[in-house]
Biotite code that builds the C-alpha atoms (Angstrom):
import biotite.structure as struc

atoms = struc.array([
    struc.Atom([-19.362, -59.835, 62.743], chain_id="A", res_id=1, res_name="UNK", atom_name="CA", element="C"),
    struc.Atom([-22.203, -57.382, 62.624], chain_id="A", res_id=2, res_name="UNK", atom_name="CA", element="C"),
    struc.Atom([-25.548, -58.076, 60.968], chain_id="A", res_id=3, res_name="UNK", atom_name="CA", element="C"),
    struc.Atom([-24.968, -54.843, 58.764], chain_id="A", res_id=4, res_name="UNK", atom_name="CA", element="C"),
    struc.Atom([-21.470, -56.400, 57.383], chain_id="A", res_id=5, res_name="UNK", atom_name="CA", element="C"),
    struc.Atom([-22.821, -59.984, 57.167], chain_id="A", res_id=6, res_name="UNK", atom_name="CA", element="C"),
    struc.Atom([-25.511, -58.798, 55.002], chain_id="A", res_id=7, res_name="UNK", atom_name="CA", element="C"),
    struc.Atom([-23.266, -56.730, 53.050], chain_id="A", res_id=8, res_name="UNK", atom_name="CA", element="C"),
    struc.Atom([-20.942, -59.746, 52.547], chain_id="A", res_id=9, res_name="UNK", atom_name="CA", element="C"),
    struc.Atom([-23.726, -62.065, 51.546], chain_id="A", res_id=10, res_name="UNK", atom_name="CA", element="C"),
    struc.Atom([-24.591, -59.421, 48.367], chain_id="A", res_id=11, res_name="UNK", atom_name="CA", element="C"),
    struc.Atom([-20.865, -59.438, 48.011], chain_id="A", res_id=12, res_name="UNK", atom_name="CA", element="C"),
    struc.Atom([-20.405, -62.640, 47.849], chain_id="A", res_id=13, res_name="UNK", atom_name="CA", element="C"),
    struc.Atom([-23.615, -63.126, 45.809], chain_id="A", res_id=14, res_name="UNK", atom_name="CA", element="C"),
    struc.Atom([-22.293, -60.606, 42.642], chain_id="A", res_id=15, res_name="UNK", atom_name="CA", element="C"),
    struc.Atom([-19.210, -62.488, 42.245], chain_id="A", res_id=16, res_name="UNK", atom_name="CA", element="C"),
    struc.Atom([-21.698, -64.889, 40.563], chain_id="A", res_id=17, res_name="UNK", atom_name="CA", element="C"),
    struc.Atom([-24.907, -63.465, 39.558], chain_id="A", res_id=18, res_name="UNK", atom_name="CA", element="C"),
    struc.Atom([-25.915, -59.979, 38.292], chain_id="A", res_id=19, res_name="UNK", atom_name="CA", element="C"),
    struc.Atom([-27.556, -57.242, 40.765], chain_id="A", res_id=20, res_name="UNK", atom_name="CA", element="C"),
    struc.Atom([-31.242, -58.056, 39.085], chain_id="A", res_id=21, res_name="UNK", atom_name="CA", element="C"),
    struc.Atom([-31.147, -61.191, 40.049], chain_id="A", res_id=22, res_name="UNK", atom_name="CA", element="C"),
    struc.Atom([-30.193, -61.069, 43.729], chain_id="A", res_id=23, res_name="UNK", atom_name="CA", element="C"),
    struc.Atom([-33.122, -61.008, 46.054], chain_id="A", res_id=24, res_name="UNK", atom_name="CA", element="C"),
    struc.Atom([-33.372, -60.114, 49.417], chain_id="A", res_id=25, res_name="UNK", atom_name="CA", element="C"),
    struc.Atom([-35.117, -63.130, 50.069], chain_id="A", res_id=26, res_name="UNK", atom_name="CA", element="C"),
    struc.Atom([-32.031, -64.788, 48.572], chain_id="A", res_id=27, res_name="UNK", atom_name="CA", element="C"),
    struc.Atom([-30.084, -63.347, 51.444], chain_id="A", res_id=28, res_name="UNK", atom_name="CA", element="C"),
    struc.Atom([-32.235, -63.388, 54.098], chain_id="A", res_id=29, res_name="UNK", atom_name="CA", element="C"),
    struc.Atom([-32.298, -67.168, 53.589], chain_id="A", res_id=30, res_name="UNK", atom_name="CA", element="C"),
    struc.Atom([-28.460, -67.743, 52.827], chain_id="A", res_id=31, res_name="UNK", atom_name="CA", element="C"),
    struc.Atom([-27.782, -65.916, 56.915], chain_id="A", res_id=32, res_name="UNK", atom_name="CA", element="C"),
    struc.Atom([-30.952, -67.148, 58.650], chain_id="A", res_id=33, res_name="UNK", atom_name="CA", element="C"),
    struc.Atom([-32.438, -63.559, 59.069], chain_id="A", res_id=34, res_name="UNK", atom_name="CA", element="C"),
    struc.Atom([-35.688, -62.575, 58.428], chain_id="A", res_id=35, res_name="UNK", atom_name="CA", element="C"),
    struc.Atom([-36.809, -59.729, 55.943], chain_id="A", res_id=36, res_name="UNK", atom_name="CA", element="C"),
    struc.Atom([-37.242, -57.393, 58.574], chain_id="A", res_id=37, res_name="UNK", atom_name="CA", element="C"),
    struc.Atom([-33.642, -57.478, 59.904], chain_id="A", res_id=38, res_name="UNK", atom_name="CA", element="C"),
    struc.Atom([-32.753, -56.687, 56.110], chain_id="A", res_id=39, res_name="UNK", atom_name="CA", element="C"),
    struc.Atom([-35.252, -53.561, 55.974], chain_id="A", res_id=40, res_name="UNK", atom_name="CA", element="C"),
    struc.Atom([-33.843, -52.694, 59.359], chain_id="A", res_id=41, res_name="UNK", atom_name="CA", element="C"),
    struc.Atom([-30.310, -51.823, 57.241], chain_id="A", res_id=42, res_name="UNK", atom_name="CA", element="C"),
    struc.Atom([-31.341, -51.226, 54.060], chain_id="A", res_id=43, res_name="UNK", atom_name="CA", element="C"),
    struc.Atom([-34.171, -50.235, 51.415], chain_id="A", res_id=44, res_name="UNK", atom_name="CA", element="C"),
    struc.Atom([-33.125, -52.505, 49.164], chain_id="A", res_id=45, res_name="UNK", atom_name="CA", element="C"),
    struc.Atom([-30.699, -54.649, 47.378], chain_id="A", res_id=46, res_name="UNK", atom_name="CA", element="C"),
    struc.Atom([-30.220, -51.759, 44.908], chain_id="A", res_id=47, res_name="UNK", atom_name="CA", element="C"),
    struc.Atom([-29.778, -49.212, 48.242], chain_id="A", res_id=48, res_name="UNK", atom_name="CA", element="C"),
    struc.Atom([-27.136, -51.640, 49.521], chain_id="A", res_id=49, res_name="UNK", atom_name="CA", element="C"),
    struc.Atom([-24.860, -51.567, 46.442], chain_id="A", res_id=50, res_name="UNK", atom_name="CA", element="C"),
    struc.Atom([-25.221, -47.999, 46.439], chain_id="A", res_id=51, res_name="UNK", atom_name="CA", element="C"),
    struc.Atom([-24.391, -47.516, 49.285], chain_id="A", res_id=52, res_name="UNK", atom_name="CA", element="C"),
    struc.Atom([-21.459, -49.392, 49.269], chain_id="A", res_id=53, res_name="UNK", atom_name="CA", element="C"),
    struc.Atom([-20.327, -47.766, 46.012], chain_id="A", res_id=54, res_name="UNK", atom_name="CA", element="C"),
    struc.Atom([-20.684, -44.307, 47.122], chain_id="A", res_id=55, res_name="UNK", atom_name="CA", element="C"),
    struc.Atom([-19.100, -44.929, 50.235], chain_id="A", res_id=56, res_name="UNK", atom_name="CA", element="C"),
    struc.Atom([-15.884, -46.621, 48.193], chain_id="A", res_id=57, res_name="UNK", atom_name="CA", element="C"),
    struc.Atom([-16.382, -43.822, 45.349], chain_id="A", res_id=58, res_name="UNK", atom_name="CA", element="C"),
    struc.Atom([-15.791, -41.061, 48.242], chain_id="A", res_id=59, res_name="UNK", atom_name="CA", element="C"),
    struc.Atom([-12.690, -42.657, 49.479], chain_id="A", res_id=60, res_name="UNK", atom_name="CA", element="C"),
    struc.Atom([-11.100, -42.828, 46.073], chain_id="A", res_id=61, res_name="UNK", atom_name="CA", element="C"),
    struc.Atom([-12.095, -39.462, 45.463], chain_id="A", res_id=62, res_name="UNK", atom_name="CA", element="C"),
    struc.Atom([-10.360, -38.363, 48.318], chain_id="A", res_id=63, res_name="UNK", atom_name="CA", element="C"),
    struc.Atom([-7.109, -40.278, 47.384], chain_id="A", res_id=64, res_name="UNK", atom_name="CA", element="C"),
    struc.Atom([-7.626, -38.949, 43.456], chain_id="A", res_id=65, res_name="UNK", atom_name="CA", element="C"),
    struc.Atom([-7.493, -35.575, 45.188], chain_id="A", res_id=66, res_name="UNK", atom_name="CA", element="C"),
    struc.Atom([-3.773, -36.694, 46.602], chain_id="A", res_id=67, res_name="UNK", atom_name="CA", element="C"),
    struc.Atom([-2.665, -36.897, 43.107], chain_id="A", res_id=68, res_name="UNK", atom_name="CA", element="C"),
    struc.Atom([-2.986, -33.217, 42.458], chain_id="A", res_id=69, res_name="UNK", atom_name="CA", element="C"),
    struc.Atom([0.670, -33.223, 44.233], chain_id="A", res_id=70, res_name="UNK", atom_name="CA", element="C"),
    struc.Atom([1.927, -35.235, 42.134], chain_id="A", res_id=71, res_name="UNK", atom_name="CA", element="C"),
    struc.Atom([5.683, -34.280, 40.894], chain_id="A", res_id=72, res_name="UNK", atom_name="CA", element="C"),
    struc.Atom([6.361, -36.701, 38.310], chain_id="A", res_id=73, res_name="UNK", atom_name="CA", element="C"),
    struc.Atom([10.376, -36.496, 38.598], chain_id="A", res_id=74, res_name="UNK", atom_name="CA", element="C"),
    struc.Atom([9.713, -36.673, 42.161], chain_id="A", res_id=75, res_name="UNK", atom_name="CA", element="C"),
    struc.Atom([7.673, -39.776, 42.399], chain_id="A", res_id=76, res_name="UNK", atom_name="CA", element="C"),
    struc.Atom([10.384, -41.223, 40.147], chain_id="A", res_id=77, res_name="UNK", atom_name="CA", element="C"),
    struc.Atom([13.283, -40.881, 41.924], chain_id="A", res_id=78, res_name="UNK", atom_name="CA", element="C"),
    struc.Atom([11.183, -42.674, 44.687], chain_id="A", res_id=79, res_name="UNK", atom_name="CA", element="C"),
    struc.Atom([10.086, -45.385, 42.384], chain_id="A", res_id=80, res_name="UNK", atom_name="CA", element="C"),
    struc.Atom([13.520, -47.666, 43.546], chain_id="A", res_id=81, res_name="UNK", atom_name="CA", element="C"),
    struc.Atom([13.054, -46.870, 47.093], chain_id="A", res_id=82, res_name="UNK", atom_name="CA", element="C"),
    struc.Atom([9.908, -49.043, 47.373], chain_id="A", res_id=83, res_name="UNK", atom_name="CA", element="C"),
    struc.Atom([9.808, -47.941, 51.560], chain_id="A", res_id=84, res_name="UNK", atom_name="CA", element="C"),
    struc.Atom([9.685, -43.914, 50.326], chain_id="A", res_id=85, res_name="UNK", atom_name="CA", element="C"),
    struc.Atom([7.593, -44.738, 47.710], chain_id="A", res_id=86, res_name="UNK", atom_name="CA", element="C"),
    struc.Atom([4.659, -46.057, 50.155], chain_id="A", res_id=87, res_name="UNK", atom_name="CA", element="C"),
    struc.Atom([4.551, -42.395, 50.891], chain_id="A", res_id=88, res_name="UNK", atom_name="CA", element="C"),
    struc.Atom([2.642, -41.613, 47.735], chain_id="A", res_id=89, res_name="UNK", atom_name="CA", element="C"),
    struc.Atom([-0.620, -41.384, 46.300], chain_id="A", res_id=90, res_name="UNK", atom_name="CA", element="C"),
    struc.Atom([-0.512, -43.354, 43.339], chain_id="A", res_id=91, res_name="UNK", atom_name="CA", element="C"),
    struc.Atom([0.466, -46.362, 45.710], chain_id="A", res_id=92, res_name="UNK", atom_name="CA", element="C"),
    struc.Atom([-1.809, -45.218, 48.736], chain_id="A", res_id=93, res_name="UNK", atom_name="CA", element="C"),
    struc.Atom([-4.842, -45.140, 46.354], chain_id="A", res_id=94, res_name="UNK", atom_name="CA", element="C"),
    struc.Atom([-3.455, -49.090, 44.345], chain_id="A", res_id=95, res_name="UNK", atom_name="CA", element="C"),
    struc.Atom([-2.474, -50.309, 48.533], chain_id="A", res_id=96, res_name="UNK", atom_name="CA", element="C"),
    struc.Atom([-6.648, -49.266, 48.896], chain_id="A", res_id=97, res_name="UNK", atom_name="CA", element="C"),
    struc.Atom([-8.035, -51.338, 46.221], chain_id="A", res_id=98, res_name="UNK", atom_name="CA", element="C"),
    struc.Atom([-5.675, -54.046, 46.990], chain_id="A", res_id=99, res_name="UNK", atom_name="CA", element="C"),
    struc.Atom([-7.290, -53.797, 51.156], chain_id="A", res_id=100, res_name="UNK", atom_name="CA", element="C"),
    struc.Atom([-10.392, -54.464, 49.405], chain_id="A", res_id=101, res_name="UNK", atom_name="CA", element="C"),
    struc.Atom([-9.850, -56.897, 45.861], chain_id="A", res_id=102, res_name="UNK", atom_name="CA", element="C"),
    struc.Atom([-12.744, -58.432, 46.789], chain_id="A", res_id=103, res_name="UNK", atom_name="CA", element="C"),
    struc.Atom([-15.472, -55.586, 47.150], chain_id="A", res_id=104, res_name="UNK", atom_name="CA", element="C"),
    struc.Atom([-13.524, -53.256, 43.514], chain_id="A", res_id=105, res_name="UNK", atom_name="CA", element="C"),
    struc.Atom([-14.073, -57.369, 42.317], chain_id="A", res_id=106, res_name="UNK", atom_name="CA", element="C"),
    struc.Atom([-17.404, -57.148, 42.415], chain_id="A", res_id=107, res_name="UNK", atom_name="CA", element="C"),
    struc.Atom([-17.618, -52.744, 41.675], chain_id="A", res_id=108, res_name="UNK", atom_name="CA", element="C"),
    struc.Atom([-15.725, -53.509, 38.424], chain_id="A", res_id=109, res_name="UNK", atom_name="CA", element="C"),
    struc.Atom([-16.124, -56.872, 37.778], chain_id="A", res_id=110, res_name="UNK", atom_name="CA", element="C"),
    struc.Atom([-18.021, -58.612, 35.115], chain_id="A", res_id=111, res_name="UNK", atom_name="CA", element="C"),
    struc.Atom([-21.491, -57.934, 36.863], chain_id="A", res_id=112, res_name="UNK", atom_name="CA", element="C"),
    struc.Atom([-20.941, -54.505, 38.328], chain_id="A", res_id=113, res_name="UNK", atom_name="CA", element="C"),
    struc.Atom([-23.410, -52.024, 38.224], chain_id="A", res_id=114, res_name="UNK", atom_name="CA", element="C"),
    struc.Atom([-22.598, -49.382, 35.467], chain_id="A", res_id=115, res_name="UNK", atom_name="CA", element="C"),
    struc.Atom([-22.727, -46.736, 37.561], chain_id="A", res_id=116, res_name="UNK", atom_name="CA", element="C"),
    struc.Atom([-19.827, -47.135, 39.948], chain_id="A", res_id=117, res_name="UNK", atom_name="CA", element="C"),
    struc.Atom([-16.981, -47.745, 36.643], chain_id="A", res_id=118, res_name="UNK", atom_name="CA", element="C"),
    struc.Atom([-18.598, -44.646, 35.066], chain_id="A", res_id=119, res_name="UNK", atom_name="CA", element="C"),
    struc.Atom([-17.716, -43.010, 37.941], chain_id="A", res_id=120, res_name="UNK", atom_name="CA", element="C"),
    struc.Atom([-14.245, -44.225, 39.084], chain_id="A", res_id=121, res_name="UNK", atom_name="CA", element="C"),
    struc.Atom([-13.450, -43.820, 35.457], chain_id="A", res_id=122, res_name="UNK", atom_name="CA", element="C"),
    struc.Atom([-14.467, -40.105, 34.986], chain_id="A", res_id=123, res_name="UNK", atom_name="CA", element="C"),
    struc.Atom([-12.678, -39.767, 38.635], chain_id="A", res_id=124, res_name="UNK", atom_name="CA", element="C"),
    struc.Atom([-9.418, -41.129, 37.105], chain_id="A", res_id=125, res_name="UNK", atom_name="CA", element="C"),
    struc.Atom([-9.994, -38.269, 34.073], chain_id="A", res_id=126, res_name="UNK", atom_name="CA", element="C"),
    struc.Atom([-10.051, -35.327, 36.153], chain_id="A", res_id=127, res_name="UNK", atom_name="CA", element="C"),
    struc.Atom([-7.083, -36.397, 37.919], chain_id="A", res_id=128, res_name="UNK", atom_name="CA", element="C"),
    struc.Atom([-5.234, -37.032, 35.016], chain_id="A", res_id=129, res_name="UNK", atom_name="CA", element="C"),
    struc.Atom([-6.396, -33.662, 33.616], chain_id="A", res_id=130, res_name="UNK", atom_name="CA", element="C"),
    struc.Atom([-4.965, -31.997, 36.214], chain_id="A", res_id=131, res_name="UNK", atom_name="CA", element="C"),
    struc.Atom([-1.689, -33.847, 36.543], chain_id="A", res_id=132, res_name="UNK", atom_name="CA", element="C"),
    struc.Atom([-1.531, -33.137, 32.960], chain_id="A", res_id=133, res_name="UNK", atom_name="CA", element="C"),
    struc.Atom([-2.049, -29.459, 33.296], chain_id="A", res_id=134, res_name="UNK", atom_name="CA", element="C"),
    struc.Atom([0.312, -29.203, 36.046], chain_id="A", res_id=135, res_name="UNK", atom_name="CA", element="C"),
    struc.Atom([3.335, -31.006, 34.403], chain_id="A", res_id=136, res_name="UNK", atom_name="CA", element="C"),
    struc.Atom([2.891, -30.964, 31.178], chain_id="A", res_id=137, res_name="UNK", atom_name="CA", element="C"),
    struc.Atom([1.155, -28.181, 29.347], chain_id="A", res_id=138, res_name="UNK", atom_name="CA", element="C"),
    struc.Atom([1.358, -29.544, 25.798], chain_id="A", res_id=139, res_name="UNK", atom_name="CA", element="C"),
    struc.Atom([-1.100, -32.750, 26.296], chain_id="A", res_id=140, res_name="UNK", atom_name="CA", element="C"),
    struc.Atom([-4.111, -33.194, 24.426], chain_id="A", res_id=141, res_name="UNK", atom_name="CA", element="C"),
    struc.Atom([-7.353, -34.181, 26.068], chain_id="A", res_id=142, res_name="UNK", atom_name="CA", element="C"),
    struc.Atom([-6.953, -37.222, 23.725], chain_id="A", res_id=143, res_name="UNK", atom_name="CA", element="C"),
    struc.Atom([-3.720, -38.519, 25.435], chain_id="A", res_id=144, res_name="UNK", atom_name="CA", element="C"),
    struc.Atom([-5.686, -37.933, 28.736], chain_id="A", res_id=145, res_name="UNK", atom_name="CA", element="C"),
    struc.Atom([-8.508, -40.118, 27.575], chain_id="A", res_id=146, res_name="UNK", atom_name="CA", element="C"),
    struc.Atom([-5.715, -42.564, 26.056], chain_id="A", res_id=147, res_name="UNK", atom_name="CA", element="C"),
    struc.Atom([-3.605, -42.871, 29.690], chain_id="A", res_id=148, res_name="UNK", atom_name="CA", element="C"),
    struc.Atom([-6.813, -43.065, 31.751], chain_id="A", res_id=149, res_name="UNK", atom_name="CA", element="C"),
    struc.Atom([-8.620, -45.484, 29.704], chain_id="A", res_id=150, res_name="UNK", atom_name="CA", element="C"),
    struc.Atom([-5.025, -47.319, 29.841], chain_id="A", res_id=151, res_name="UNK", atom_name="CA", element="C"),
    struc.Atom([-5.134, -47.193, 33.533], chain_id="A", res_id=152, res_name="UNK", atom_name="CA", element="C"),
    struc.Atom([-8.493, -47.864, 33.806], chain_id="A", res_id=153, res_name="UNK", atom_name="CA", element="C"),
    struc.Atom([-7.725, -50.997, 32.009], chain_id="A", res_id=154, res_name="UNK", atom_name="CA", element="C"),
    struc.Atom([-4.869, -52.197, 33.621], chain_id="A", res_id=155, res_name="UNK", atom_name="CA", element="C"),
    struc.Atom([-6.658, -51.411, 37.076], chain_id="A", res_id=156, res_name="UNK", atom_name="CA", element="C"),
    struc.Atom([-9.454, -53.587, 36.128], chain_id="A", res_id=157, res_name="UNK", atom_name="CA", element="C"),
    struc.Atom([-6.605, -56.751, 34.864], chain_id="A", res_id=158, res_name="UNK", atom_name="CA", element="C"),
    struc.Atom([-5.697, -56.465, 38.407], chain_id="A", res_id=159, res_name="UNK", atom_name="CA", element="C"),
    struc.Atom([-8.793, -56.579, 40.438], chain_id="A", res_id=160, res_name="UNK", atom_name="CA", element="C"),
    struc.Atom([-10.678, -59.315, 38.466], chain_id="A", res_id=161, res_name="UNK", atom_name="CA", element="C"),
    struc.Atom([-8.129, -61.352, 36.993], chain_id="A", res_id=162, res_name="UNK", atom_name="CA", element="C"),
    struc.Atom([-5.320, -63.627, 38.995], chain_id="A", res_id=163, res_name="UNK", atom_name="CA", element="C"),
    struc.Atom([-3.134, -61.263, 39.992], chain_id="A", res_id=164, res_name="UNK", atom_name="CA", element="C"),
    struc.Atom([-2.393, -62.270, 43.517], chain_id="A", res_id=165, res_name="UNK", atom_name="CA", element="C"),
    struc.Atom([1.262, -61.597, 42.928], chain_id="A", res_id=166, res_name="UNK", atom_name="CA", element="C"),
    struc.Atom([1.411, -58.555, 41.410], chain_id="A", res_id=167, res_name="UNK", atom_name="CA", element="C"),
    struc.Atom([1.654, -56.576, 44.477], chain_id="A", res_id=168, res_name="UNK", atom_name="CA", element="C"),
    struc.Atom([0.199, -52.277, 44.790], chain_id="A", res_id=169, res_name="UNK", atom_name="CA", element="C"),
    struc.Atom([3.932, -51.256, 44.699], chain_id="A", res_id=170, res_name="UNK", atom_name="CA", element="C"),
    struc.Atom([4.461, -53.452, 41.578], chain_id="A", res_id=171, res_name="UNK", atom_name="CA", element="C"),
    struc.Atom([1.446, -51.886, 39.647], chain_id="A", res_id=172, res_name="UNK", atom_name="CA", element="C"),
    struc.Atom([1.691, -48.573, 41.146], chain_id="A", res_id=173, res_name="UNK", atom_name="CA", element="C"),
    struc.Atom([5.345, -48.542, 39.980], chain_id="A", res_id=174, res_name="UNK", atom_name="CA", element="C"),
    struc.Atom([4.464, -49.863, 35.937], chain_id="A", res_id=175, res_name="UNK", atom_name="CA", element="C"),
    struc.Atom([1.699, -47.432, 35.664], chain_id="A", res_id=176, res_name="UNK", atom_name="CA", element="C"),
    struc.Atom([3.675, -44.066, 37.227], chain_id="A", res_id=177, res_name="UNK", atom_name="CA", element="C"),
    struc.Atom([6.558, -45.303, 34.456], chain_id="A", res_id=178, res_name="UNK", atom_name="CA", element="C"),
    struc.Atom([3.880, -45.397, 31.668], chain_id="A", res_id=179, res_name="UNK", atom_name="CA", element="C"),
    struc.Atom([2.343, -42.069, 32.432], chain_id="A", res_id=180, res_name="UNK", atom_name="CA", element="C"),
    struc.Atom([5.563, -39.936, 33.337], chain_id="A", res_id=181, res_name="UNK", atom_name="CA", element="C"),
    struc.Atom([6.571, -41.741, 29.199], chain_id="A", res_id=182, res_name="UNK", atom_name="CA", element="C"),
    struc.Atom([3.165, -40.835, 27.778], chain_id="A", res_id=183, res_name="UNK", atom_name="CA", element="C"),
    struc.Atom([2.415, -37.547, 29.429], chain_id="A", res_id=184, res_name="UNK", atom_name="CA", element="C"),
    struc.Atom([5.947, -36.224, 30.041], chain_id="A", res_id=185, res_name="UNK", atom_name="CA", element="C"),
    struc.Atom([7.775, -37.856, 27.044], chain_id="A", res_id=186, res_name="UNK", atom_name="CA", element="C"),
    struc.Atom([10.730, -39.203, 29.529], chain_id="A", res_id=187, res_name="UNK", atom_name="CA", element="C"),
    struc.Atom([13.215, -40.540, 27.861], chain_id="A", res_id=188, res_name="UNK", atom_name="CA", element="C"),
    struc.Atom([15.239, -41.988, 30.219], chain_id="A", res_id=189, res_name="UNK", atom_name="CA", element="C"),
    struc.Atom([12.137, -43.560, 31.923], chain_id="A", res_id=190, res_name="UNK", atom_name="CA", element="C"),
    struc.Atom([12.612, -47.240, 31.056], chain_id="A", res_id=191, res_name="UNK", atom_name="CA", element="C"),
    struc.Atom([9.344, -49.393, 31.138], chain_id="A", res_id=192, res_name="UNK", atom_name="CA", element="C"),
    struc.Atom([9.241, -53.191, 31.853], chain_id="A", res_id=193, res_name="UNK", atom_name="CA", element="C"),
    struc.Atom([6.662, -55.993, 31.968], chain_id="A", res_id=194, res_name="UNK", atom_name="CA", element="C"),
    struc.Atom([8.236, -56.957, 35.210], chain_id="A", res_id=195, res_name="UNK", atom_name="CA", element="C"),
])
């Protein structure tokens, strides 16, 4: 493993635990058995490091989010039983990415998070719904939107930080799809379980 992923893994590993402020560099310079230099080589800070990692995470969601715009809500259902067809779309590409990396969206969402990176997933996961919702169903109010994402948002952040090992992207993609084709295009044949 590379210096530049070790020390990202050490911070990792350290905000599963502690809050940002109170990780040092020191603290993970000594943890590896680098110096302060090698840090400084990679990054500016601690601070710079999350960042960094955020924005780099908050970019690839963004570009999955942007997926969503296709969405066809009677399509995706009819794929819903057909878990191999359903791989093929973005509401499970984008769950199938935070699953790849529970352990980073953990720590991004989690209980010590910085602020900045839910404030921004979250007002990602509005826009998208805005759209969807202007594209399928014209009578929605921006307070359902806010209502379904904050819902999402929610059961996203059950998953990551909670033990959900066995609750699997397909499984969670599927429950949420259900609950938003109900809430945003009143389905009525759309039957939703708790699985």
């Amino acid at each position: 493993m590379k210096t530049l992923e070790k020390i990202e893994n050490e911070v990792i590993d350290l905000l599963q635990t502690k809050p940002l402020k109170q990780i040092t560099v020191q603290k993970v310079c000594h943890n590896l058995k680098i110096s302060r230099t090698t840090f400084y080589v990679y990054f500016e800070s601690i601070d710079s490091l999350v960042k960094n990692l955020s924005d780099d995470v908050l970019d690839d969601v963004t570009e999955l989010f942007s997926q969503w715009q296709y969405l066809n809500f009677s399509q995706m259902l009819a794929l819903v039983e057909d878990e191999r067809a359903f791989h093929s779309t973005p509401i499970y590409r984008a769950y199938r990415y935070i699953w790849q990396r529970k352990k980073l969206f953990k720590v991004l969402i989690g209980p010590y998070a910085p602020r900045y990176f839910s404030q921004a997933s979250y007002q990602l996961l509005v826009e998208m719904l805005t759209y969807l919702v202007e594209q399928n169903h014209k009578n929605s109010t921006t307070q359902l939107i806010y209502f379904c994402s904050g819902g999402i948002w929610s059961s996203l952040c059950h998953w990551v930080n909670y033990d959900t090992e066995n609750v699997l992207p397909y499984e969670i993609a599927k429950r949420d799809l259900m609950l938003l084709s109900q809430l945003l295009l009143e389905e009525k044949n759309v039957v939703w379980s708790r699985g």
